[in-house]
N, C-alpha and C positions, 0 to 999 in steps of 0.2 A: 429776792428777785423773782419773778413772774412774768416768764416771756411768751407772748401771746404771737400768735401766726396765724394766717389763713385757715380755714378748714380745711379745704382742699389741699393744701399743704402740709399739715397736721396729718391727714391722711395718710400721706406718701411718707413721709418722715418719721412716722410715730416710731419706729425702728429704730431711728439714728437717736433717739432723747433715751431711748433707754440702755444705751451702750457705754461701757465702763470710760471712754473719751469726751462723750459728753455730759454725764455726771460728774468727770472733773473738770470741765469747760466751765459749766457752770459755776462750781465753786471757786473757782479763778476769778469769775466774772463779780460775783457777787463781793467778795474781797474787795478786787479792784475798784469796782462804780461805787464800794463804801469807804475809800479810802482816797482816792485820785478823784482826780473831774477828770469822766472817761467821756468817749464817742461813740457813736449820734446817742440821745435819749435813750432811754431805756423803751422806751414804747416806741422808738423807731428803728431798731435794732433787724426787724423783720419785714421794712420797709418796701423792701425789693420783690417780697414773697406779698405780702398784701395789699402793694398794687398793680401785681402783677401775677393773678393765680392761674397756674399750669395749663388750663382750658385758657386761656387768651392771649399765650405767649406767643407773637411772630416773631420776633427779634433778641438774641440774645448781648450781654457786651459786657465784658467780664474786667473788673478792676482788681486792683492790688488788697488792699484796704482803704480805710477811712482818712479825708481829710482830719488834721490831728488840732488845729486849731480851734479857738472857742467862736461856739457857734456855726462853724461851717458844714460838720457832716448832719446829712440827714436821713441816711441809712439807703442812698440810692449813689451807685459807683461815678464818679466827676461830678457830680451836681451838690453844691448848696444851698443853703437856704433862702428863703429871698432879702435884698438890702445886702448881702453879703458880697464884697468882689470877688469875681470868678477868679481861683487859682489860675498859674499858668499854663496846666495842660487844660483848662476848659476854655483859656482861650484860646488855644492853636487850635481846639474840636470847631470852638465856634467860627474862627478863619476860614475852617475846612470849607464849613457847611456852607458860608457866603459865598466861598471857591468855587466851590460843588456846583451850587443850587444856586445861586444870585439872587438868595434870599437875606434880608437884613441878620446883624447880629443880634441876636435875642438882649433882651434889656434884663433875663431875671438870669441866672446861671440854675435856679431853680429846674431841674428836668422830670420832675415829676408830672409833668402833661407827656411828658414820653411813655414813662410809666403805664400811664392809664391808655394807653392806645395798643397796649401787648408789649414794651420794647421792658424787657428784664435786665434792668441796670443795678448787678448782681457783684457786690467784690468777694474775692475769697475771702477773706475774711473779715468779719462784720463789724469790730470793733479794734479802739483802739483808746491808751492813755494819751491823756493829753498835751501834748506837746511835746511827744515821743512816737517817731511814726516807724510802725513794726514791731509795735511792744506786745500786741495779743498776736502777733504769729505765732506758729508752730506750738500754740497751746492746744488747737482742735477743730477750728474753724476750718482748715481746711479740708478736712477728711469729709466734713458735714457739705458741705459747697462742693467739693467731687461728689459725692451722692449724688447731690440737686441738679448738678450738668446729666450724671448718667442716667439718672430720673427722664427726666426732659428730652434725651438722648433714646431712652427706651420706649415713653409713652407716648410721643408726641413725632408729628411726621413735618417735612420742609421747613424747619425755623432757621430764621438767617442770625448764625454765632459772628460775631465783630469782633475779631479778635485783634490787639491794637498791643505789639509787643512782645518780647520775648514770653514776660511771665503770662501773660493770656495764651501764648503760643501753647503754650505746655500742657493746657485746658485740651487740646487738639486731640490727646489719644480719647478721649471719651465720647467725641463725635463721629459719628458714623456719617459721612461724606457722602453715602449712595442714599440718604434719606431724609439729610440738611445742609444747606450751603453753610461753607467757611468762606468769608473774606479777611485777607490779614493785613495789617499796616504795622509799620513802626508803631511805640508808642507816643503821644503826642506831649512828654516833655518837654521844655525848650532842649534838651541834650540830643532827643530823638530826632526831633523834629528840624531841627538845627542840622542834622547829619543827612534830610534830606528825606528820612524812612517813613515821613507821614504826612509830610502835604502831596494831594496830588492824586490821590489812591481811590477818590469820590464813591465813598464808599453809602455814602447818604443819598445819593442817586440812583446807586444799583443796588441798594435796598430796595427801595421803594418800585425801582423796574422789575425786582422778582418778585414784590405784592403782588404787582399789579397782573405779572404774566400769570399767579395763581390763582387769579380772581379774586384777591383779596383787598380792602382797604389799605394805601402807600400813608405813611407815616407824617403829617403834620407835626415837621421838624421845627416851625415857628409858631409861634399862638398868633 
């Protein structure tokens, strides 16, 4: 297995590949993606890091893991591939955003045009077996993805963190608040969202009003 990443990422990182966690990550991985049908691709694995490198991140928005389904992840957090139906929490996201913004709902659950615009659509952990969701936690991923928040956190000045949930909440101690917004919502389950904790929070509007007031390009949240 030959997992490829941004340069600029590779940069910042080259630390975390050569640590006794991530040389067993690895060999976990390599196991697993030869024995299971694991999640996203193996060439998409980095997904998040190479279409979104550190110089171009405005936005950050942290998920859990990978959809575990065939076919659905593709290494960028709620979004699928195209052709594929949107899970249910991308379609409470996408409710939001019509809520929000009285913009239509997107036809593809594909969000990698977010991607390419800075929005780092990051889960803690990158992979998963298939048709078992939570099965590559607590193997390494996560230590490596705290890195990449306190990275981001250290080199990088006003990015808007979207944090949507308890377990994104938790992301919260490596954000330094006097030198990038947190906005927080439930997460958009139907459990969450059902209880009330995520419609409503228009958090795709006050994103793009804190672009805007940075002088920065606001996020074409539809194609």
């Amino acid at each position: 297995m030959k997992l490829s990443i941004h340069p600029l990422w590779r940069e910042k990182l080259e630390h975390e590949f050569e640590k006794p966690y991530f040389v067993q990550l690895l060999t976990f991985l390599k196991r697993d993606y030869r024995i299971y049908h694991c999640y996203p691709p193996e060439a998409e694995i980095f997904a998040a890091y190479d279409l979104c490198p550190i110089d171009k991140i405005k936005v950050v928005i942290i998920g859990q893991d990978p959809y575990h389904g065939e076919g659905q992840a593709n290494g960028l957090c709620f979004s699928v591939n195209d052709r594929i139906p949107p899970p249910p929490s991308l379609v409470n996201i996408f409710k939001e955003l019509h809520s929000d913004t009285g913009l239509p709902i997107p036809k593809s659950g594909n969000l990698r045009h977010w991607a390419k615009q800075g929005v780092m659509l990051l889960n803690s952990t990158l992979t998963v077996r298939g048709g078992t969701a939570h099965s590559h936690s607590r193997k390494g991923w996560e230590e490596f993805t705290d890195e990449t928040i306190r990275i981001i956190n250290e080199e990088t000045e006003q990015v808007i963190f979207l944090l949507w949930g308890n377990f994104a909440s938790k992301k919260a101690k490596f954000i330094d608040r006097k030198k990038h917004f947190v906005l927080e919502a439930g997460h958009p389950s139907p459990l969450s969202a059902n209880n009330g904790k995520w419609f409503g929070h228009k958090h795709f509007t006050k994103t793009n009003e804190i672009l805007v007031s940075l002088g920065k390009e606001p996020i074409k949240w539809v194609q």
